[in-house]
Structure formats: structure tokens, C-alpha cells
C-alpha positions in Angstrom: 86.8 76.3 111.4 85.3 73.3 110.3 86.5 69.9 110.1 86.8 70.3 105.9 88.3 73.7 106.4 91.0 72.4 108.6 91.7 69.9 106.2 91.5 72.2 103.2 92.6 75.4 103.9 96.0 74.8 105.5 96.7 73.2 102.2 95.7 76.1 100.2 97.2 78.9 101.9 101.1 79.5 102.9 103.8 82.1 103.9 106.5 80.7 101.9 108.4 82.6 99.1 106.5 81.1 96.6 108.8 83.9 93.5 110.9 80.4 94.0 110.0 78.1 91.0 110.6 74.5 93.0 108.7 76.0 96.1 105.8 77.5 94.2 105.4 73.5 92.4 105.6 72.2 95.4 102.6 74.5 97.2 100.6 73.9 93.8 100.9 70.1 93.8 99.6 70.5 98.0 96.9 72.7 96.4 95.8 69.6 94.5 95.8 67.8 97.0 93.4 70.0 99.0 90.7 70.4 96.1 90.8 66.2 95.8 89.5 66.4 99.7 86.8 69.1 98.6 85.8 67.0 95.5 85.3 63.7 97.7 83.5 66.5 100.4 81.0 67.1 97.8 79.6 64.0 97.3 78.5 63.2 101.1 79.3 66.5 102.7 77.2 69.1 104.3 76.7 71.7 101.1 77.0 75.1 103.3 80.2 73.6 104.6 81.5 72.5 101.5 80.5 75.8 99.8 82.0 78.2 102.4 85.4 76.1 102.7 85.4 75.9 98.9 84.4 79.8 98.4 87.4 80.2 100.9 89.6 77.9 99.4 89.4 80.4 95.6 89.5 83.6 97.7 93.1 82.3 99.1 93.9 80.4 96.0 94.2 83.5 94.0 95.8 85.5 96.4 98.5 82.5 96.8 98.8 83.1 92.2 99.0 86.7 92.5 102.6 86.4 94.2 103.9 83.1 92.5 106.3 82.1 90.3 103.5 79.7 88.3 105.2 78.9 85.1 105.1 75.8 85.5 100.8 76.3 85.8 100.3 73.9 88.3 99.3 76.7 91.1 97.2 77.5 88.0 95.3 74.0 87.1 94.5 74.0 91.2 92.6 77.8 90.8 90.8 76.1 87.1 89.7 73.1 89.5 88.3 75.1 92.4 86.6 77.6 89.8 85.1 74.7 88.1 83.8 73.3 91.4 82.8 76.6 92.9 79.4 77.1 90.9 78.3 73.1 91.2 78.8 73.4 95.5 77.1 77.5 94.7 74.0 75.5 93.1 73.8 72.3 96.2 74.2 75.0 99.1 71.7 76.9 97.7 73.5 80.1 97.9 71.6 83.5 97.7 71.8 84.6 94.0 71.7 88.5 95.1 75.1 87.2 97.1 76.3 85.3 94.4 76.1 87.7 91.3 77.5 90.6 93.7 80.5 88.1 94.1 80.6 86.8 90.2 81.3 90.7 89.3 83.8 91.5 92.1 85.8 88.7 90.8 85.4 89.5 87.2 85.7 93.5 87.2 87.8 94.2 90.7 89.9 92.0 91.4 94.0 92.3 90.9 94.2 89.0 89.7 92.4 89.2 85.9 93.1 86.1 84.2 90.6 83.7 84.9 87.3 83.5 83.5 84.1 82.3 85.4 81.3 81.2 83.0 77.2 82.1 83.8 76.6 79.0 81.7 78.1 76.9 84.7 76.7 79.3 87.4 72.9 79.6 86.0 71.9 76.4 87.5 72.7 78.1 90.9 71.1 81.9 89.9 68.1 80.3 88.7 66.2 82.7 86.0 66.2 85.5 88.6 70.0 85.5 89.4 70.3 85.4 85.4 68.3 88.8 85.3 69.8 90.1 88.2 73.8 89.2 86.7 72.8 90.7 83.1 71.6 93.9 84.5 74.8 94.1 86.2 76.8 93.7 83.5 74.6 96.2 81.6 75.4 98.9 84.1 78.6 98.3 83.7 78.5 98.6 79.5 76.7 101.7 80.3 79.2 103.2 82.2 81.8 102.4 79.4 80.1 104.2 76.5 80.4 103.5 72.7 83.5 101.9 71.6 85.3 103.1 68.0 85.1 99.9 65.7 88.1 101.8 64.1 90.3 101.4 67.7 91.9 97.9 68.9 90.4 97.1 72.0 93.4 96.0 74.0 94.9 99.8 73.1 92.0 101.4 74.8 92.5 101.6 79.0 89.2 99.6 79.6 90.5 96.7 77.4 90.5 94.1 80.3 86.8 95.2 81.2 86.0 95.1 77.4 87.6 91.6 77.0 85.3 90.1 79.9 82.1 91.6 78.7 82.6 90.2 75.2 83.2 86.9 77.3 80.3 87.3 78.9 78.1 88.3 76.1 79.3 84.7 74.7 78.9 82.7 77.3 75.1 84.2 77.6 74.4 84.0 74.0 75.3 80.2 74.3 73.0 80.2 77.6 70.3 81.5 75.7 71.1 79.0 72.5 70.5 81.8 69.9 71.9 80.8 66.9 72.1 84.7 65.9 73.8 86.2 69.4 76.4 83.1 69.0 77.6 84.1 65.6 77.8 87.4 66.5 79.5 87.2 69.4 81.9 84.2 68.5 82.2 85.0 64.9 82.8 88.1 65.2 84.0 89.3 61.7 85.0 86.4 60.2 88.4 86.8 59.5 90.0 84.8 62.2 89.6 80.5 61.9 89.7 80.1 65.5 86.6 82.3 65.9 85.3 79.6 63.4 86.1 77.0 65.7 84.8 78.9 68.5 81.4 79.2 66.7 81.5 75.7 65.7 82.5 74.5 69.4 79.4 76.5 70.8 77.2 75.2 68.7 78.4 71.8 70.0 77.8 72.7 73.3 74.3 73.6 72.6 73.6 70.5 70.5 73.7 71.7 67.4 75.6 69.4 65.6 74.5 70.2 61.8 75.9 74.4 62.7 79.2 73.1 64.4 80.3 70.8 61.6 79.4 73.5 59.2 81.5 76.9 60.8 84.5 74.1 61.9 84.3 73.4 57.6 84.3 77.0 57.1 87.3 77.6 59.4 89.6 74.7 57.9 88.6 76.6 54.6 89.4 79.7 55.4 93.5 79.4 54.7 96.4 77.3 55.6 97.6 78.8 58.8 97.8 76.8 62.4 94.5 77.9 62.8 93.1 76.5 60.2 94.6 73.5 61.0 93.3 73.5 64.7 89.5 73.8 63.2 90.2 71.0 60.5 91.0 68.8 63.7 87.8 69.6 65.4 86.1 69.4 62.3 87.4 65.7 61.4 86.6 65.0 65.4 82.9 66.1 65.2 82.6 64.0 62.0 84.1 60.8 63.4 81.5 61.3 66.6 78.1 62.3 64.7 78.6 61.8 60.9 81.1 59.1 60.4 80.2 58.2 56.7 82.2 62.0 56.3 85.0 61.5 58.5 86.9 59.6 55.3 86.3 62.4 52.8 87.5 64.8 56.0 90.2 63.5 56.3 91.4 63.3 52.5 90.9 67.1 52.4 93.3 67.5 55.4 95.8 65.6 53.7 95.3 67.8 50.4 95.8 70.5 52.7 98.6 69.9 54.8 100.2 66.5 53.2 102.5 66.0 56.6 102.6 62.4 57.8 100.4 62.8 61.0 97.7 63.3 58.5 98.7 60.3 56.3 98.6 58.5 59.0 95.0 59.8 59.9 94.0 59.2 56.5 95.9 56.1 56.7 93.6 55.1 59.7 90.5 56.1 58.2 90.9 54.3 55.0 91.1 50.7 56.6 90.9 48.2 54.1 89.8 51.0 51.3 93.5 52.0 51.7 94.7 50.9 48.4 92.6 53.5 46.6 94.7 56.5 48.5 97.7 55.1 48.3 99.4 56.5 45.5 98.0 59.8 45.7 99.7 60.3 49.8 102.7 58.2 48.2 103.0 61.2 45.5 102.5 63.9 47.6 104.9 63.1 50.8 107.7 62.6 47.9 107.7 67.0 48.7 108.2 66.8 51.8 111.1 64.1 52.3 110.6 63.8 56.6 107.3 63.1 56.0 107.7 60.7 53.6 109.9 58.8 55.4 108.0 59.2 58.8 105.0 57.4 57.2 106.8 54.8 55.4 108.8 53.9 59.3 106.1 54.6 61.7 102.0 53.9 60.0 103.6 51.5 57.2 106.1 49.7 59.2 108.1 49.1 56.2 111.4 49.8 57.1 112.8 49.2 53.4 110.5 51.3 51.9 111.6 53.5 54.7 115.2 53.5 54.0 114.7 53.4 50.2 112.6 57.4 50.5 115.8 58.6 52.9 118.4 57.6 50.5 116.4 59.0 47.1 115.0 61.7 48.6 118.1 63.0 51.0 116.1 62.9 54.1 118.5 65.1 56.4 117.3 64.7 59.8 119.7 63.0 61.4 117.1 62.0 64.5 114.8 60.4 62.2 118.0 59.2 60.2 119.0 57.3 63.4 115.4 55.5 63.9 115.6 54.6 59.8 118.5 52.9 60.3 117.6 51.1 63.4 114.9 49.5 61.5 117.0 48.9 58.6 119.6 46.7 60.7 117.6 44.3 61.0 117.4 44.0 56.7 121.1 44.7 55.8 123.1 45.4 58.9 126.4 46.3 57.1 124.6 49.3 55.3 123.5 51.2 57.8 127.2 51.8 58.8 128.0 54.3 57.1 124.7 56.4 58.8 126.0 55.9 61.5 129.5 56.7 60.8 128.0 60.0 59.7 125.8 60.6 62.7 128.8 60.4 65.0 130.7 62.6 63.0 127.7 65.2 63.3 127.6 64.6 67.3 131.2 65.1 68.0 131.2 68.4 66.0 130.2 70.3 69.0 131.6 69.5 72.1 129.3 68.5 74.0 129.2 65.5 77.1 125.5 64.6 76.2 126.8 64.4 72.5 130.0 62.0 73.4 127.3 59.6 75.3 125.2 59.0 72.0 128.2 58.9 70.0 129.6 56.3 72.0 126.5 53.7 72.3 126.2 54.8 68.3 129.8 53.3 68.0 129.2 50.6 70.4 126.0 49.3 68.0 128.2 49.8 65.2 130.9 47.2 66.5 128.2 44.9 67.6 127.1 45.4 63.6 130.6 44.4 62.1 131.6 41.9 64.2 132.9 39.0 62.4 132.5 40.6 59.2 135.5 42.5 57.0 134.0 45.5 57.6 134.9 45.4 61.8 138.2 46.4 61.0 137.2 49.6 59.7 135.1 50.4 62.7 137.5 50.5 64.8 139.9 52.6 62.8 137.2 55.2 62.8 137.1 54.8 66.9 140.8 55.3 67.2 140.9 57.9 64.5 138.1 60.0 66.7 140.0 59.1 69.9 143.1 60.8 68.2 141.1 63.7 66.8 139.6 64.3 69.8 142.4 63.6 72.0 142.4 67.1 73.8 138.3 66.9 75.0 139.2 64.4 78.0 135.3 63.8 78.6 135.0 62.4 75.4 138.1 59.9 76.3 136.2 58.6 79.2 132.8 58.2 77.4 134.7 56.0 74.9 136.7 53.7 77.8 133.2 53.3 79.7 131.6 52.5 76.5 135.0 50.4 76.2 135.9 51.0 73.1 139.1 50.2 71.5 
């Protein structure tokens, strides 16, 4: 082997028992490591070498996946980052396209391993226009050999489903290859009745530099209904805008909000208002009142008003205690007396379950709550609470010593 290979492919493959979730991390972050040492390689290295360690580096890489415990999808990002290089270190090596497109299919149609995608956009630089012909009459034979399929039957019921699903991917990859406006809507589209094909249009017509088409289908897909979807294409949609049409990105925004009136889009609108603010405000102000976390979220964390704040979680009956808990750590600085009794209920809520986690909050809860009343009337009362939890809870021992290291009375 070469000098790269040596350095590479050690890295890459092992014998270990890698159905062991710490060992199968631990390969995969040693797998990053290798592709870093191909990545510098390409920039001054000799392109056959770097090519045939690299082409041996994904041949072991997803034999190494096909017997891991990759949940974690670090063994995973390392195959993504070798299949991205592959086809730039195909093009400098000038690889034989004949060579290349016989691999591109093995991969794609005969391999064990089936989920990971290789894209001809990324490989046509090294096909050239004959390697293009040469891949799509492959991939013809091979819808040939599959026949007609029923509209009427899901694909993924049918046995050829996997084979189905990478033709389609194919057939959008190539449609955005060829930038016809009519294959990509097809093929991406599809039948309209799913946003994230939307996006997926809109997002291909990106890629192709059609910006007018991409900030139209991403529209259409935040308009098509108020699922996660949706929601997905309305932030792509407002993200196009604010890159190639920024006098829309305001009126975007607002119909986001309208949509979905959740704080993270207050604060977007928020954002995109700037000093036009004052014309939104009442209409975000009226509409988070429905939704009292969210309300209360924007009024803490994009207004920094922490009155305001504490004024929405006491008339609206915020109940999340976690955001209850950040209200009135803000608030203390205001009235440090009246957040007591948030407290005091907070504590009660973590001691409910027993829990040694819990008894650790509740004691630094009960710890800032001393450090509240001290010197005022109401200290007294704190501590009765303490020792009336210390006697409630006499029989949970772990609780006893969270209190004494906190040292409570």
C-alpha cells in the first residue's frame, strides 16, 4: 500500500465488535479522523493515489456500517463524508467513466448495505457527457427490466420497492442535472399532496438558480396546511426571502406568525420588524395571550421584560414549572419576596416523586430561597417549610443528605 493508504485505511477498517455502542463511537470518531487525512491528501496529493485509497476507504467503510451498532450516526456522518469526497477525487484522477458508472450501479442496486444515496449531479463532472449517457442507459435497462408499476399499489408494498425508491432518486437528481423546469416538478412534486415535496421542488430550483420557482413552490408548501411540514417549507421559504428578496422577508414572516403564533416565530417577527416593531406589537401581544408558554417565553426571552413576563404567568396560569422557574429568576431581581411562593411550589412538585436528581434541585431551590428571605419576616417561614419537608420526608435518606450538603436547617 501506499503511504495515504497506510495512513488511511488502518483507521477505516477493524475487527472489533463494533454491535457494542461505546466501541462502534469510538471506531467512527477514528473514521473521522482518517477522511480528515484524505481531505488534506486532496489538495497536494497524487489524484490516482488519493482516488484508489479513498475508493478503498467507502468499500471498507460500509462494510464496517453493515455490522455496527451506529445509533449514535457517527460511523454514518464518516460514510456521508467519504461519499461526498468520492466523486470530487473520481473527477481529478480522471477515472474511466465506463469503470465508474459500472461502480455507481453496483453500489446503488447490489449492494447489502441500501441506505445511502450517491448523486450523478455530483459525479457528472467526472462522467463527462458520455459517462452521463452511458449511467442513464443503465438505469433504463434496469426500468425495463422492472415493468409498469400500478399507480393504484404503494411502492414500498411492492418487492422491488428499494430499486423503485433509487430510480425515482435518480430520475430527480437527473432532472435537476438537466435543469428542466418540467422533469423537476414531476419528479419532486410528484402529486402535490405532500409540503415537503414542495420544499423539495422549491430547494431544486434553488440549486439550479432559479430563485423566482423556489420562493414560489416553498409559498405553496407553507400554504398547503398546518402540519410540521408545512412548517419546515415556511422556514425555507422565509430563508430564501431573507437571502434574494429581502423587502418580502417582513411580510413572510407575519404570515408565519398568523400561522403558527408560537414564540420562536414572535421572536422572528420580532427580529424582522426592527424599529417598525411597534406596528406588530399588539397584534403578537393578542395572539400569544392563546397560548400562555408562549406568551410568557417572548415576554422573558425576545422582550427581556421580566415584569411583563411575570405579570402573563400569573393572569394567564402559565403551568410549566421549567419556564416557571426561569420567570421567577428574573423576577427576583424586581420583588424578591414574591417569587417565594413559586418556589415553594416548585419544590413541592420535585419532591413528589422520589427522585435523587429531584432532591438536588429542590435543595439549591431552597438554598435561593433562604438567600431571598434573609433578614426579612418572611425567613422564618422558609425555614419551617425546610423542616416541615425534612420531617415529611424523613424516611427517603438521600433526600436528608441533599438537604445537610446543601446545609439546610
Amino acid at each position: 500500500m501506499t503511504e495515504l493508504a497506510d495512513a488511511v485505511l488502518p483507521l477505516i477498517r477493524t475487527r472489533a465488535d463494533l454491535s457494542d455502542w461505546d466501541t462502534a463511537n469510538d471506531h467512527g470518531d477514528r473514521m473521522h479522523l482518517a477522511i480528515d487525512i484524505l481531505e488534506h491528501a486532496t489538495e497536494s496529493g497524487d489524484p490516482t493515489d488519493v482516488y484508489e485509497t479513498t475508493h478503498k476507504a467507502l468499500r471498507s467503510s460500509i462494510k464496517v456500517i453493515a455490522r455496527a451498532d451506529d445509533s449514535s450516526g457517527i460511523i454514518g456522518g464518516a460514510c456521508r463524508r467519504i461519499l461526498e469526497l468520492h466523486p470530487k477525487v473520481a473527477a481529478r484522477a480522471n477515472v474511466p467513466s465506463t469503470q465508474l458508472v459500472n461502480w455507481m450501479i453496483e453500489f446503488q442496486f447490489h449492494l447489502e448495505v441500501d441506505y445511502f444515496e450517491l448523486d450523478p449531479v455530483a459525479y457528472a463532472p467526472a462522467l463527462g457527457e458520455a459517462g452521463m449517457r452511458l449511467y442513464r442507459a443503465r438505469l433504463d435497462e434496469i426500468v425495463e427490466s422492472l415493468g409498469p408499476h400500478s399507480p393504484a399499489i404503494q411502492m414500498w408494498s411492492t418487492p422491488d420497492f428499494q430499486i423503485r425508491w433509487v430510480l425515482d432518486w435518480n430520475a430527480r437528481r437527473l432532472a435537476v442535472y438537466d435543469r428542466d423546469v418540467t422533469e423537476i416538478i414531476r419528479t419532486h412534486a410528484r402529486d402535490l399532496s405532500v409540503a415537503a415535496w414542495f420544499e423539495d421542488t422549491a430547494r431544486a430550483f434553488e440549486e439550479i438558480d432559479d430563485i423566482d420557482r423556489a420562493i414560489e413552490w416553498a409559498k405553496r408548501g407553507f400554504e398547503l396546511d398546518d402540519g410540521h411540514q408545512s412548517l419546515h417549507c415556511a422556514d425555507y421559504w422565509s430563508r430564501v426571502l431573507a437571502e434574494h428578496r429581502p423587502d418580502e422577508y417582513l411580510d413572510c414572516r407575519l404570515a408565519i406568525f398568523r400561522r403558527w403564533p408560537y414564540a420562536i416565530h414572535a421572536d422572528a417577527l420580532h427580529k424582522a420588524a426592527g424599529t417598525r416593531w411597534d406596528g406588530y406589537h399588539d397584534e403578537v401581544s393578542l395572539a400569544l395571550r392563546s397560548h400562555p408558554y408562549h406568551a410568557v417565553q417572548f415576554a422573558l426571552s425576545t422582550l427581556k421584560d421580566a415584569q411583563l413576563a411575570w405579570d402573563l404567568a400569573e393572569s394567564l396560569n402559565l403551568d410549566d414549572d421549567h419556564l416557571w422557574e426561569q420567570v421567577a429568576k428574573s423576577y427576583e431581581k424586581i420583588d424578591p419576596l414574591a417569587v417565594l411562593p413559586v418556589l415553594t411550589r416548585l419544590v413541592e412538585n420535585e419532591l413528589f416523586e422520589a427522585n435523587a436528581r429531584n432532591y438536588q434541585f429542590a435543595s439549591r431551590k431552597l438554598k435561593r430561597m433562604r438567600k431571598l428571605a434573609a433578614g426579612t419576616p418572611r425567613a422564618p417561614d422558609v425555614d419551617a417549610f425546610i423542616g416541615e419537608l425534612r420531617e415529611r420526608y424523613r424516611r427517603r435518606p438521600r433526600l436528608q443528605y441533599e438537604f445537610d450538603r446543601a446545609k439546610l436547617p
